[in-house]
N, C-alpha and C positions, 0 to 999 in steps of 0.2 A: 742298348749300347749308347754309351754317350763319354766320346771319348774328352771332348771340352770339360765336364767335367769330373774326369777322372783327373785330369790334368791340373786342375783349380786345386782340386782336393789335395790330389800328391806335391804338389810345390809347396804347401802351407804345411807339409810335413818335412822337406826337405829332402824328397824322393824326385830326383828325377827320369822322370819317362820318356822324354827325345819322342813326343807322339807331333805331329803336325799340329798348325794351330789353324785351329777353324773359331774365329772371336765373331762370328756372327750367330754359332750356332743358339746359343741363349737366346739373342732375340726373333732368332725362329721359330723358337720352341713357348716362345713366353713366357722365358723363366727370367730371375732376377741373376745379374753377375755371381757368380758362382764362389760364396768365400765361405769353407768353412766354419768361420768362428762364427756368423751371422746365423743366429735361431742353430734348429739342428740339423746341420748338413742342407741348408736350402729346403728342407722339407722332402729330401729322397727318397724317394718311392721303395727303398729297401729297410727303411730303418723304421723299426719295432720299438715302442716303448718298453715293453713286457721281455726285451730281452738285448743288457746292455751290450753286447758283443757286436751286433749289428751295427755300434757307431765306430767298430774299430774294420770296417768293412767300407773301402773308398769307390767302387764301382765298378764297372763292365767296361775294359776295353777295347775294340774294337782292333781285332787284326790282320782280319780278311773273310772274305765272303766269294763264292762263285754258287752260278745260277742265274742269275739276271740279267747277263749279258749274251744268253744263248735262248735262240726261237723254239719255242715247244712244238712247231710243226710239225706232223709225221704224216705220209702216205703210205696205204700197201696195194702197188700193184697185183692183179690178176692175170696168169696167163690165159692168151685168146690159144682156141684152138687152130690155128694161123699161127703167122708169125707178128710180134707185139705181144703189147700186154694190153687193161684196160688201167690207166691210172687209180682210177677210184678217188672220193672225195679226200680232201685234206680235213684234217684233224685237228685239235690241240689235244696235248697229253699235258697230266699234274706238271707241275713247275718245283724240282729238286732245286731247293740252297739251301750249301752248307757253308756252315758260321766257325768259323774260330776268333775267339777272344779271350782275352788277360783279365784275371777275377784279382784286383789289388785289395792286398788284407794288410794292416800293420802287424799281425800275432796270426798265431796258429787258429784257435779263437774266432777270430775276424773271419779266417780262412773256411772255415768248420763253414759259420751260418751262409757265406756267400756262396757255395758251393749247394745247398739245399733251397739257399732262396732264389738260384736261380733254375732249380730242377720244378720246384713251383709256378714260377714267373713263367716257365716255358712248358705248361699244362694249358694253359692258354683260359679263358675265361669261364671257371669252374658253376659261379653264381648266374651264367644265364640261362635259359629257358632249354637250350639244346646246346649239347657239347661236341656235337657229331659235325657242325657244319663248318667248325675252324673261327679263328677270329681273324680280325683285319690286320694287316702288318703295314706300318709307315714309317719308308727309307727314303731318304736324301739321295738324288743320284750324282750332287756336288754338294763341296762346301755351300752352305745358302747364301745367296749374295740379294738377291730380288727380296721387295716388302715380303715377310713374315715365310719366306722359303717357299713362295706360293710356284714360283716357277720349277724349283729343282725337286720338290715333292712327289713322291712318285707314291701307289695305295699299290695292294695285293688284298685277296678277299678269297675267304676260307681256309685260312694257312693253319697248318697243325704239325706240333712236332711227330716226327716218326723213328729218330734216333737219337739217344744221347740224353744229355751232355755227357761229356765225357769229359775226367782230366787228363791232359797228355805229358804234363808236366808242371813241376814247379823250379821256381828261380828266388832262392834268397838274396834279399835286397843289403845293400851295408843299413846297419841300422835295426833288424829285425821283421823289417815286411820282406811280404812274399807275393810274389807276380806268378800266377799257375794258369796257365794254357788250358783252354778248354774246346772241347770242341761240339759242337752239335746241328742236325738237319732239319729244318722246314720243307713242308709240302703246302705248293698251293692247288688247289684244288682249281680253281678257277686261273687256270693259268695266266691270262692276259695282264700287263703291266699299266696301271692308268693315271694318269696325270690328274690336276686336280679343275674343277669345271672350267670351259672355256668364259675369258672374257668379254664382259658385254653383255652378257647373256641379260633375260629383264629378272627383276625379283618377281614380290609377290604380284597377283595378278587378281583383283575384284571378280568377284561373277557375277553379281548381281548388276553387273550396269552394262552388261551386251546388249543387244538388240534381241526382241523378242519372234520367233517362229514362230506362226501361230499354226494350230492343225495340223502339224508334220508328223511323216514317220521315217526317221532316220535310215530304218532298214528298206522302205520300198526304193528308193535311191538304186540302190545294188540290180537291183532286176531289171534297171534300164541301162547297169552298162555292158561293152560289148567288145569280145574281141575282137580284131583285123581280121578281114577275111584272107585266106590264106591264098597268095596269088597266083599259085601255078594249077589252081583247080580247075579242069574243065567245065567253063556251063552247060554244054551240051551232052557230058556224064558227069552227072552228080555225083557224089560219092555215096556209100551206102550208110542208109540211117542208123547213126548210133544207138547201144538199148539206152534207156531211159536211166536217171543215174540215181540209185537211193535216195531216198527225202536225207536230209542234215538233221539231226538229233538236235533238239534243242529243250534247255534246261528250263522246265514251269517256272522257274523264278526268274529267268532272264523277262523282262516286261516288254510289250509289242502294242501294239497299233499307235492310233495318233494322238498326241501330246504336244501342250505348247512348253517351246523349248528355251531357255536363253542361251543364245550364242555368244562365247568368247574369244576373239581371232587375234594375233598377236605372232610376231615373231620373232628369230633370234640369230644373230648377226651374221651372216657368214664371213665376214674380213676376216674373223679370229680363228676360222676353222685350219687347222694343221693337214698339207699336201697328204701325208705319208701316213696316217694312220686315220684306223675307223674311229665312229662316234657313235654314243649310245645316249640315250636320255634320261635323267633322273626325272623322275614327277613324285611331286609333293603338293598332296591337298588334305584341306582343313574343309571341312561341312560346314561346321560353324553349329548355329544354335536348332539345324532342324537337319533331319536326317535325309540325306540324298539320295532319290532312285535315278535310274537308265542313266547315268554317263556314260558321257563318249568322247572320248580324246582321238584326233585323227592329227598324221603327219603328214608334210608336202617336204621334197626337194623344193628349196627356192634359193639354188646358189646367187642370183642375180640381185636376193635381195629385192623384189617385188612386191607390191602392195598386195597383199595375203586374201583383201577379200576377192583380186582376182583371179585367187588359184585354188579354192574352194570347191575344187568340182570332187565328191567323195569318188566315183572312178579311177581320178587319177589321184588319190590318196595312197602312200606308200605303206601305212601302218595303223589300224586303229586298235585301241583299247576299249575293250567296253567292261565297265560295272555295275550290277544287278544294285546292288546297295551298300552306300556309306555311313556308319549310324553319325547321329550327331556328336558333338562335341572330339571326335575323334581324331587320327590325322592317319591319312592313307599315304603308303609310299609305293613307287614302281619300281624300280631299283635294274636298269639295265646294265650296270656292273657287276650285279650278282644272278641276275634274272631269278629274283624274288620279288613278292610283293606282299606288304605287310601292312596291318592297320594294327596301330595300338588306341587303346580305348582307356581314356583312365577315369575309374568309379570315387567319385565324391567320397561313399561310404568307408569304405576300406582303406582308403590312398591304394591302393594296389592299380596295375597299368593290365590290362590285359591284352594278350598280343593275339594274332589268328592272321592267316593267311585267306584272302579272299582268292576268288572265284574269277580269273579274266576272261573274256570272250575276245573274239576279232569282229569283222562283217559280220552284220547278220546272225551272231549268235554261232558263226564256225568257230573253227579250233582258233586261239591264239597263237601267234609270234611274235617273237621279243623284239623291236625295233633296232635294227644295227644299221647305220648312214656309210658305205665301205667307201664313197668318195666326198671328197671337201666339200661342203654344203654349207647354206644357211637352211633353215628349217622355218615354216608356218606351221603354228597350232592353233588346233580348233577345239575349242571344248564346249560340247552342248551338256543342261543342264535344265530337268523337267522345271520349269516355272516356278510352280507352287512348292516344289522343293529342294529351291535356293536361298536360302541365310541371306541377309543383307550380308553378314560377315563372313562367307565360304569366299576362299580364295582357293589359287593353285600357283606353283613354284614351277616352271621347268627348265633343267639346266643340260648343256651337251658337255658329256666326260671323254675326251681323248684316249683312247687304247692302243699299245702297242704290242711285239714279241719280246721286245729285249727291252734293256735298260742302261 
C-alpha cells in the first residue's frame, strides 16, 4: 500500500481521493516524486510490459488496518487442588492483521489485473528457497517525518496470508474509474513488532587485530564457575547428596581442548536503549578468505557502559553462541528477530548462493538460547576466534533491535 502514490497518480488523472497527505513518504521509501507522465508510472512495481492494462491500474489504497495495536499475550491458568490457580508461563500467540484497501483502476480492464495482481503480491515470496516461513512485512507506524523513516519503521517477520482478498465492493468514479474495496488478513508468526537497530550501535568490527590468547580453552572456564551457596542450609546437617547428573551430549564436531585464540571485545551504547521494550541482537559475520573453526560470541549486561575488558568474566556472561565452522568466503547471520541462523555461501562457479542453517551451541557445547536483553542495557561482546583461522579480512557486525507487543 502506498497511499502517496496513489494520490500522485489519481490527481494527474483528475480523480480526486480526499486521502491524507503524507509528502515525506517518497523520500522514506527512496523513491523519486511520484509523477505519472515521468518513465512508466515511476517504475511500479505492479506494471507488466507484456500486459498493457496494468498501466491503466493506479495502486493500492490504504484504508484501514487493525492488529497492531493489540499485545499477543495469553496465559492459561491451572486449577490448584486448593483454592487459586497456578498462573502458568505467558506466551505470545501469531499476530492476526486485517487490511482493507481501495484497488484504483481507470476501466474495468485496469480493474480485472489489479485484483489478480494483488492476490499474487499477497502469496508472498513464491522464488525463495522455503515458502512455509512467511516473508518480512514493513509498515510505517506514522507519517515518516525522521531521515529515511528510520524512527517510525516498524518490521514483522514470517507474515503470511491466511484469508482473502476479497472485494467488498466497488465505487464508480465520474469519469470511468473505479475505487473497489478490498479486503484481506496477515498472520505473523513471529508475533513481536520491531523497530529498526538501535543507534550508535558500532559497524563492522576487524578480528584480526584483537589480542592474541595463547593455550586457552574457552570451555574449561565453565567448570570453575559456581553458584551462591544457598544460605539458610544447616552446616551441621548437610543436605543429602544429590545423584550425579548425566554427562552433556556433545556433538564430534563441536572442537575442544586448547587453542590460540584472537579476542575481540567491543561494545554497544546503552544511552540509545528504549525503557519499555526487550532487545535482541542481530550478528553478522564475514570469514573472509579462510574458513573459521570454534567461535564464540559471548554477552554482558553493561548498562553503565563500562570498559568491557573489565567485565569479561565468561561466568558472569549472560549468553554465548558458539560455532563449530564458518566456511570461507561466506557470510553467517544470527538473526534474534527471527531466531534463525543462516549462512549463505556463494559458488564462483555457478553464481548460484547456497543457503544452510548451521549448528549453534551455548556453554560448553549445551543446548543453545537465543539472547533476549528484557531490561535497558548497553551490551559487551566478545568474540573469540582460533588464530590460525582468522582472515586478515573476517570481520563481524553486531546490532541491538527493539521489540515490542503493539504498535
Amino acid at each position: 500500500m502506498n497511499t502517496a502514490r496513489v494520490g500522485a497518480y489519481a490527481a494527474a488523472h483528475g480523480i480526486d481521493i480526499a486521502c491524507d497527505d503524507c509528502g515525506e513518504l517518497a523520500d522514506a521509501l527512496g523513491d523519486d516524486p511520484y509523477d505519472w507522465y515521468s518513465g512508466v508510472q515511476d517504475d511500479a512495481p505492479w506494471i507488466d510490459p507484456t500486459r498493457p492494462e496494468s498501466r491503466q491500474f493506479l495502486g493500492v489504497l490504504g484504508l484501514g488496518s487493525t492488529g497492531f495495536e493489540d499485545a499477543q499475550v495469553v496465559r492459561t491458568p491451572s486449577d490448584l487442588i486448593g483454592d487459586g490457580v497456578a498462573l502458568g508461563p505467558l506466551r505470545r500467540k501469531g499476530r492476526e492483521m486485517a487490511f482493507t484497501v481501495g484497488l484504483l483502476a481507470l476501466n474495468e480492464a485496469g480493474l480485472s489485473y489489479a485484483i489478480g495482481w494483488l492476490a499474487a503480491a499477497l502469496r508472498g515470496g513464491a522464488c525463495q528457497a522455503s515458502t512455509c516461513q512467511g516473508d518480512e512485512l514493513c509498515v510505517f507506524a506514522a507519517c515518516p517525518r525522521s531521515p529515511g523513516g528510520s524512527e517510525e519503521l516498524r518490521r514483522l517477520f514470517d507474515v503470511g496470508l491466511i484469508d482473502g482478498p476479497r472485494i467488498e465492493s466497488r465505487t464508480y468514479l465520474p469519469g470511468g474509474a473505479i475505487l473497489a474495496n478490498a479486503s484481506f488478513v496477515l498472520l505473523a508468526a513471529t508475533p513481536q513488532i520491531f523497530s529498526e537497530p538501535l543507534p550508535g550501535v558500532v559497524d563492522w568490527v576487524s578480528l584480526d587485530e584483537g589480542a592474541v590468547l595463547y593455550g586457552i580453552d574457552p570451555d574449561e572456564v565453565y567448570a570453575q564457575c559456581r553458584d551462591a551457596t544457598p544460605c539458610v542450609d544447616d552446616p551441621e546437617c548437610p543436605r543429602p547428596r544429590t545423584p550425579p547428573r548425566p554427562p552433556v551430549p556433545r556433538s564430534p564436531c563441536l572442537p575442544k581442548g586448547k587453542a590460540n585464540f584472537r579476542q575481540t571485545l567491543f561494545r554497544l551504547d546503552p544511552r540509545s536503549a528504549p525503557e519499555w521494550f526487550e532487545l535482541v541482537p542481530v550478528v553478522e559475520l564475514e570469514p573472509g578468505k579462510r574458513d573459521m573453526r570454534r567461535l564464540i560470541i559471548r554477552f554482558w549486561n553493561n548498562p553503565a557502559g563500562s570498559d568491557c575488558a573489565k567485565l569479561s568474566d565468561p561466568c558472569a556472561a549472560c549468553f554465548d553462541i558458539a560455532v563449530p565452522y564458518v566456511p570461507k568466503g561466506s557470510v553467517l547471520m544470527v538473526d534474534g528477530r527471527t531466531q534463525r541462523a543462516m549462512v549463505q555461501c556463494p559458488q564462483e562457479e555457478t553464481g548460484l548462493v547456497a543457503t544452510a542453517a548451521p549448528q549453534l551451541y551455548g556453554p560448553a557445547g549445551r543446548s543453545f538460547e537465543w539472547p533476549v536483553f528484557s531490561c535497558p542495557t548497553g551490551v559487551c561482546v566478545e568474540v573469540l576466534s582460533q588464530r590460525e583461522h582468522t582472515a586478515p579480512d573476517a570481520r563481524v557486525r553486531v546490532s541491538l533491535v527493539a521489540r515490542g507487543d503493539a504498535a
